[in-house]
N, C-alpha and C positions, 0 to 999 in steps of 0.2 A: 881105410874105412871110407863109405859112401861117403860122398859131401852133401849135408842133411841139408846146408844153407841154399845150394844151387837148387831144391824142387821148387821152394817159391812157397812152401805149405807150412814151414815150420818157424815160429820165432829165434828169438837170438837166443832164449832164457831155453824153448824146447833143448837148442841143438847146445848152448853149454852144459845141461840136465846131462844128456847123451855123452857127450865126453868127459862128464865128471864119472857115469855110472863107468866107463870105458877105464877110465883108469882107477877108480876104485876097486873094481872087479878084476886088474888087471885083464883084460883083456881084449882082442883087438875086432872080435867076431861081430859084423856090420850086422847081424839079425839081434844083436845088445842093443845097440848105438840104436837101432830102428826103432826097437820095442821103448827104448827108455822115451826114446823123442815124442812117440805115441803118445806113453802113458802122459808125458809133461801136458802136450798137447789137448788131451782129452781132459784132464782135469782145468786148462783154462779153457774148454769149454761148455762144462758143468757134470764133466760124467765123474762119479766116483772110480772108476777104474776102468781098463781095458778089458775087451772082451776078445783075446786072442782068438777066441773059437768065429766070432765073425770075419775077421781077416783073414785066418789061415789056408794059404793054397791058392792065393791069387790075386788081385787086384780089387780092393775092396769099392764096394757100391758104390761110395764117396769117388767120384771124379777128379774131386781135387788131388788125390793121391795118384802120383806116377810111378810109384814103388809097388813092386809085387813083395808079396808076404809068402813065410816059407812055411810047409805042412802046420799043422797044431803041432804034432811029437817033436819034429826038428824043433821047433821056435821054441816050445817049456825045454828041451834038452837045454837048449844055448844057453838060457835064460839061467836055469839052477845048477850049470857049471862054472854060473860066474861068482865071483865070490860077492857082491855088492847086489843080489839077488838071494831071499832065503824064504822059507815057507812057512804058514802063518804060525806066529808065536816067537817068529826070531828076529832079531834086531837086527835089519837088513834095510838101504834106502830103500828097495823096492820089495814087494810081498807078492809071490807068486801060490793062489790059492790053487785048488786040488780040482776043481773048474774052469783053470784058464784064465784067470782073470787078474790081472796084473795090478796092482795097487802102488799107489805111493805111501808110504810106510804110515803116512799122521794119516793119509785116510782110510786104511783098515784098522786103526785104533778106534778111531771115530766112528767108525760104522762100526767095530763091534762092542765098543761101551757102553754105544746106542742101542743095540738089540739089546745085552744085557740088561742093559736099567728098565726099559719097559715091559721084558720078559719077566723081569722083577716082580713089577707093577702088578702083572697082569695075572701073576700066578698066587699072589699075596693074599693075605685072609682080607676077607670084603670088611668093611668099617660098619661098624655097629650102627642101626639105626629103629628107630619106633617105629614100626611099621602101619599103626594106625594114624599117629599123628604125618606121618605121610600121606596117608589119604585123603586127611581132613586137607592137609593144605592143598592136594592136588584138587581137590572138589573149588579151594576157596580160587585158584591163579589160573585153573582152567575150567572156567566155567562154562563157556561156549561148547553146542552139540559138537560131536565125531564128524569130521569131512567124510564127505562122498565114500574113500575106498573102507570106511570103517575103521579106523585106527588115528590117533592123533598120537604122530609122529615127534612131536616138542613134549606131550606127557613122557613116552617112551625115552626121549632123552635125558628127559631130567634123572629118570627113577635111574638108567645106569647110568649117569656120573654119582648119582648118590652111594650105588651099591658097590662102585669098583675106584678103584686109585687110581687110574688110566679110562680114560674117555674120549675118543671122537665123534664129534658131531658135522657132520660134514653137509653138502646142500647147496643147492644153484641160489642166482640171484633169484631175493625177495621170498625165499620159503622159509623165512623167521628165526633164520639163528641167533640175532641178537635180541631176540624176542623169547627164544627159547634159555636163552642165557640170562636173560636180566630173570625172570621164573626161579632156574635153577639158586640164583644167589641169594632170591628172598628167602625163598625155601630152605634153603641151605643154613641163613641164619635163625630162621625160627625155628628149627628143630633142636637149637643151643643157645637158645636166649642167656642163658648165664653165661655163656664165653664173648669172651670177644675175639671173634675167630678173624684171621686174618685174611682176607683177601687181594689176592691181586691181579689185577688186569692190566695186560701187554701185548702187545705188537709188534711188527719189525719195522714200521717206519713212523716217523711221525704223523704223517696223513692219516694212515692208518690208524691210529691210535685215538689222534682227535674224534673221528667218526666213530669209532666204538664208544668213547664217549657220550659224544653227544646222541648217538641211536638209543644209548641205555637210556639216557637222560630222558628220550622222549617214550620208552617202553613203559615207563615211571618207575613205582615200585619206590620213590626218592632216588637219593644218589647211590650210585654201587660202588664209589671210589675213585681214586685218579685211576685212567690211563698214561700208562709211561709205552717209550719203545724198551724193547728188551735190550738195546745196549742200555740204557739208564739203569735199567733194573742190575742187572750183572753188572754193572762199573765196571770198565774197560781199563787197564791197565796201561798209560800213553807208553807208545813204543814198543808193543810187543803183542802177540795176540791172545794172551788171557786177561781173565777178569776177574776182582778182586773179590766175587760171591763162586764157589767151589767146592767141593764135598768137604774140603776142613772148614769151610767157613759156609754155612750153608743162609739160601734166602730166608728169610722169615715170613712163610706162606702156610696156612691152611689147606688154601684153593687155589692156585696159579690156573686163569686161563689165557690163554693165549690165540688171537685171534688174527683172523689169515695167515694160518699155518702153512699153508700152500708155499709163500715166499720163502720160510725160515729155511735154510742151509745145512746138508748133512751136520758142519764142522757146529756152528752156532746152537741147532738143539741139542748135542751130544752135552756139550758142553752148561746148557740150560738145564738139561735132564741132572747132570751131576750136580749142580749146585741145588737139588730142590728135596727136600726131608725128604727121608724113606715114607713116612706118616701123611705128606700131603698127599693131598688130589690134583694129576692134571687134567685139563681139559683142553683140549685143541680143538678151534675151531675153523674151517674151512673150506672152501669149495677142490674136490679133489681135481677134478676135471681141468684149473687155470693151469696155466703158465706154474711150470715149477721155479723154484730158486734161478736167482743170478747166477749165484755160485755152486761150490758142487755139491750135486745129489737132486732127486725128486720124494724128500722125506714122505711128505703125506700122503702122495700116491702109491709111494708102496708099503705104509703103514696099510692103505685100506685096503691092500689088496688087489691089484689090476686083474681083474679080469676072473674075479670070484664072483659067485652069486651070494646075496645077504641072506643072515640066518641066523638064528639064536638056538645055543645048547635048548634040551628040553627044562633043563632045573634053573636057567637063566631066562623061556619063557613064563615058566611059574611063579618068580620074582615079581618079574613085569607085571603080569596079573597080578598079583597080590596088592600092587601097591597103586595101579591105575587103573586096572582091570580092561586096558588092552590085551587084545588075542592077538601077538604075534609072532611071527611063522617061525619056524626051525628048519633048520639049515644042515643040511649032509656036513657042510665043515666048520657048525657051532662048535660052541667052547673055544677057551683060550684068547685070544684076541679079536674072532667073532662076536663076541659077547661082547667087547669096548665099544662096535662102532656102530654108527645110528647117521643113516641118511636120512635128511627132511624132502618129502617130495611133493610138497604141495607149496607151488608156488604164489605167491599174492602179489607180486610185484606188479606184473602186467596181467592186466582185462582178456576175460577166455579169448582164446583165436588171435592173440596179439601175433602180429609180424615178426616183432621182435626174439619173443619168445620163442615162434614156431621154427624160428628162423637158427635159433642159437642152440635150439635139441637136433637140429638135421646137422648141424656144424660138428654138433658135441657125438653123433653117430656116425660123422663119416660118411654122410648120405649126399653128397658133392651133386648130383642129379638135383635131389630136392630140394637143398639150397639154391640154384640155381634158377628151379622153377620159382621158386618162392620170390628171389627176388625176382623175377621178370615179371610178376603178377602183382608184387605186393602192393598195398594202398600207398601212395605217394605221400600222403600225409605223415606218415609211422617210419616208413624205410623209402630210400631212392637209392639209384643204384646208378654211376658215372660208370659208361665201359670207353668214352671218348678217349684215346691217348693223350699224354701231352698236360702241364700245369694249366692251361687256359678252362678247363670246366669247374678247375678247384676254386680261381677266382673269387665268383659271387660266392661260393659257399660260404667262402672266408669272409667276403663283406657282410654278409649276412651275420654270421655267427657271432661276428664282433661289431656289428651295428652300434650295437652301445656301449662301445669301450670307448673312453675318451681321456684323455690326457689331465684333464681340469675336472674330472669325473671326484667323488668322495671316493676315499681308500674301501671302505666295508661297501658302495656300491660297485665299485669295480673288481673288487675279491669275488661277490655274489656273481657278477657276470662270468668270471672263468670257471663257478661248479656252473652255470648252466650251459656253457659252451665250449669243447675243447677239442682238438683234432690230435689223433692219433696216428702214429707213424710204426709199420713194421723195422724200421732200422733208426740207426743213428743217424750218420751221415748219408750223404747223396740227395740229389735233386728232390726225391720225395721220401726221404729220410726227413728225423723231425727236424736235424740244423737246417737242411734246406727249406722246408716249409716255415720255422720259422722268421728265415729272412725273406722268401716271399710273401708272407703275412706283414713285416716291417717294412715292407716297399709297398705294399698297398694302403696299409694305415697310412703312410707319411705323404702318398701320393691323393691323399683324399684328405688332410689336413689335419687328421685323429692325433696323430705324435710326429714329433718332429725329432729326428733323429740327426744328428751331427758328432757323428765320430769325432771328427778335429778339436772339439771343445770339449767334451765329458767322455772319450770312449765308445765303452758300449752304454753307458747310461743316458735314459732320457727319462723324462713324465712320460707315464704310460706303459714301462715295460713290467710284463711280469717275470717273474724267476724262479726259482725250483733252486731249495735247499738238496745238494745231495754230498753235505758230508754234517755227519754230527757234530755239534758245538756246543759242549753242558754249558762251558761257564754261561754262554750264552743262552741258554735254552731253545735252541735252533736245531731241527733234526731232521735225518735226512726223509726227503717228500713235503716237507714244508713249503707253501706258495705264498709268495705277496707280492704284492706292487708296489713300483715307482710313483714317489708322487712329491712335488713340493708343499712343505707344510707351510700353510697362509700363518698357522701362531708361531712358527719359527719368527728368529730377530733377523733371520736371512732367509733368501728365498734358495735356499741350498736344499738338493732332494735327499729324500731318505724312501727307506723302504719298510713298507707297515707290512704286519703280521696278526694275523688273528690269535689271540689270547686263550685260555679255558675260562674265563670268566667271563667272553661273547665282546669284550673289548680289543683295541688294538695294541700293538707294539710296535716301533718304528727305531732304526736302527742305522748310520749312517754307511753308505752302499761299500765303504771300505772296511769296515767291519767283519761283513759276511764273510763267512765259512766257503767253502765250494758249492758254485751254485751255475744255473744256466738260464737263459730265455726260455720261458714256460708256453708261449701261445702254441706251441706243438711240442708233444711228449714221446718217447715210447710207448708200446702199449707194457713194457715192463713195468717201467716208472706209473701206470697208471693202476697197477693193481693197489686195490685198496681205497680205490676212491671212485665217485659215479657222478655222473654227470646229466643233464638234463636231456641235451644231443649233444652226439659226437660226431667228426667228419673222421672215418680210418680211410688212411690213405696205403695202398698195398701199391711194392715197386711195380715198373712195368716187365720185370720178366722172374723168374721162380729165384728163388732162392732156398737153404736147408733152413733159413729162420724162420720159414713161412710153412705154420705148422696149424691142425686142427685145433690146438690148444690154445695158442696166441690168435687166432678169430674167435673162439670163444670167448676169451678171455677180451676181447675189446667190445665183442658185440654185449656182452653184462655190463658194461661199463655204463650202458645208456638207458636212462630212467625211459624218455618217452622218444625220440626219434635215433635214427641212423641215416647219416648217408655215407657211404661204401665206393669207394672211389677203386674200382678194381680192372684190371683183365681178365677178362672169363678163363681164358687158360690156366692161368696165374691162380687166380681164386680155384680152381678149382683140384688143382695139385695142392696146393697148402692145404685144402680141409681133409684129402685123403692121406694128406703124410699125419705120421703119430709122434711126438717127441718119444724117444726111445732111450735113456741114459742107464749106461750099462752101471749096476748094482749089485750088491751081493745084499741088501737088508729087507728085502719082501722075502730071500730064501731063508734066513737068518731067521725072523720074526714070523713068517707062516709053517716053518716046516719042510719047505717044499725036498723032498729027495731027489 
């Protein structure tokens, strides 16, 4: 058998996968061993399964592979000769579909539970509703004229979460989803003042979740309820990966929505989906366009469909009308899951002609020229743009951005100072990965007298560090995306540091630094870790040479991040291969869920 360890491409876990499927399958055929090592491979890093049909016959795209791949027919022959390979419906480690596509056995479960339950959804008698007293309210919560193109798009969403059991509302930064969501829940309960209908609102991180929060809170309408992250909501089960709400045991929801769906994970909605009444309503909301999941799959992207044009059945425009009296348009492939989904496309965030915005639709099209020009032109006050090699231009940025962070700073004013300023990093590690930016950020603070940092005595702790919650902790109430600072408390009986956290009741909580759960230095992040949260300015910092992380999606996805500036620490080369590559994760649940033959 090939030696899977000597390419340098495959982990320890890939290449024992491979020799377990080898001898499961009995047998000794190196285009097994290869395929199993793949699939292991491809699911740590995010695809649901294999697409033998891109590999097959050669040396795939991927550079990092030194293995040639053998025909498509040879490799499925191998494959369904092996006994530890079977095709779908049979209890086999690996699932070899009728397309080529290679699964690990839990994640063709999970992708088709998932089609299932929404196909459910989606085909299910629509819930009863008054359709005048609908209109009264839609006259009472959107009272403002129809935008420019004629249609107000947050009417249009509300009326189909109202008429269907399955709903997305999808939308770039600042075109009102949680604007259009606090709407949907008042409406929602005054059309059933006698019940007490249950609602509830989740996220996948705690960052996340606070901000839906508190955006509702300012949408008004009163309170719409706690926000939880969706492991609290599902109670996780310590030691294993279920959780204690499940279709025997189902949530107690009317209205589950769920916001920044974009992040949620094949395995974790499949699993949300089963535990939610046949009788409730979901609503997912998010921007299809970011960064998909950590882990594996690109749910919402291929819930909405990549690369369909929007459309509504004609008997699902008539709805519409009836209840808003928007005209809109129909679609060669309305009906069906057409009908659930509703893009918002007017943005409020930023001021016409914004830099920023103009900057993140050229990013989000792939138009790597106009990005380009856009920044070399842009106003220097909105966007700037470092193409100098080397950490010395990031410097001042960094003095600057953290001008007023200070060691002896209040905890709620130094919290406020990390939402207005944060630097973003395409990788983890390396020099301009966020570890290394944040130790260049802690050697400038300490060499300007901000924080004084001494390993020998506390570690990694001093006054002044921030940190990033990234494992959840009920008992504690600490989850992951959570940020707080270091700080000595003056009413402590010792001047011993603790670390505060912002509260839902706009108070702190402080907690002694050995306490926490898994956590990191926060002055630089991913731009993974920043989905869900926005920032006043941000510095992204991109490596100096290409990488396959460095994708359309993940600059989009940092450039929304930023309320009012950017600066862009880039290589023009660099930058400009990331905006033309597309995250690609091979799937079997847009064919599943659209149709596709």
């Amino acid at each position: 058998m090939v030696d899977l360890r000597a390419t340098g491409i495959f982990s320890a876990v890939d290449v024992h996968f491979a020799h377990l499927i080898a001898r499961l399958g009995e047998t000794e055929d190196e285009n097994v061993a290869l395929a199993a090592a793949l699939a292991s491979r491809a699911a740590g890093e995010g695809e649901v399964c294999l697409d033998l049909n891109r590999l097959a016959g050669g040396i795939p795209a991927d550079s990092a592979l030194p293995l040639p791949c053998p025909p498509a027919e040879e490799w499925s022959a191998a494959l369904l000769a092996c006994r530890a390979v079977g095709r779908p419906g049979e209890r086999r480690p690996l699932v070899l579909d009728h397309r080529n596509r290679l699964y690990l056995h839990r994640y063709w479960r999970y992708e088709q539970r998932l089609a299932c339950a929404i196909r459910e959804r989606v085909g299910s008698a629509p819930p009863d509703i008054d359709a005048e007293r609908v209109r009264a309210a839609m006259r009472r919560h959107f009272p403002e004229p129809h935008p420019p193109d004629g249609i107000d798009w947050q009417q249009v969403a509300v009326a189909v979460a109202l008429l269907k059991r399955f709903a997305v509302i999808t939308g770039g930064p600042g075109t009102g989803k949680t604007f259009t969501v606090s709407r949907l829940i008042a409406i929602y309960r005054e059309l059933e003042p006698e019940r007490a209908l249950r609602v509830v609102l989740a996220a996948p991180t705690g960052k996340a979740a606070a901000r839906l929060g508190e955006s509702l809170r300012r949408a008004g309408h009163g309170a719409q309820g706690e926000v939880v992250t969706l492991h609290r909501l599902m109670r996780p089960i310590p030691g294993t990966p279920l959780f204690r709400h499940n279709a025997a045991n189902p949530l107690a929801a009317d209205l589950l929505v769920v916001d920044e769906a974009s992040m949620v994970d094949l395995a974790l909605m499949a699993k949300l989906v089963d535990a939610l009444p046949a009788e409730a309503r979901l609503i997912l909301v998010g921007d299809k366009d970011q960064l998909a999941s950590v882990e594996a799959g690109s749910v919402l992207g291929d819930m909405c469909g990549r690369g369909r044009e929007p459309g509504f059945s004609e008997a699902m425009r008539d709805r519409i009308r009836e209840l808003t009296g928007q005209e809109v348009p129909v679609g060669t492939s309305g009906g069906g899951l057409a009908d659930c989904i509703v893009e918002l496309r007017t943005g409020r965030r930023f001021a016409a002609g914004s830099a920023i915005a103009e900057l993140s639709r050229a990013v989000n099209r792939g138009d790597s020229d106009l990005a380009i020009d856009l920044l070399s032109h842009a106003d220097a006050e909105s966007v700037a743009w470092l193409e100098a090699p080397g950490a010395g231009p990031l410097e001042p940025c960094i003095k600057s951005g953290y001008r007023t962070h200070a060691a002896a700073g209040s905890p709620a004013a130094l919290l406020e100072g990390l939402d207005r300023f944060r630097v973003l990093c395409a990788h983890r590690s390396g020099l301009f990965g966020a570890e290394g930016i944040n130790r260049l950020t802690e050697r400038l603070l300490a060499q300007q007298g901000t924080i004084r940092v001494d390993p020998r005595r506390s570690g990694p702790w001093y006054a002044g560090r921030p940190v990033l919650i990234t494992r959840n902790d009920y008992p504690l109430g600490l989850f992951n995306g959570d940020t707080g600072i270091t700080l000595a408390d003056p009413a402590a009986p010792t001047p011993e540091l603790f670390v505060f956290f912002p509260d839902a009741g706009g108070g702190l909580r402080r907690f002694l630094p050995y306490r926490l759960p898994e956590h990191e230095t926060v002055f630089a992040m991913t731009v993974h870790k920043s989905q869900g949260s926005e920032f006043d300015e941000i510095l992204l910092v991109l490596p100096e040479r290409d990488s396959p992380v460095l994708t359309r999606e993940l600059i989009y996805t940092a450039l929304t991040r930023s309320r009012r500036r950017l600066t862009l620490r880039a290589d023009r080369a660099v930058l400009s291969a990331a905006i033309r590559r597309r995250i690609e994760r091979a799937s079997g649940l847009q064919e599943a869920l659209w149709g596709e033959a």
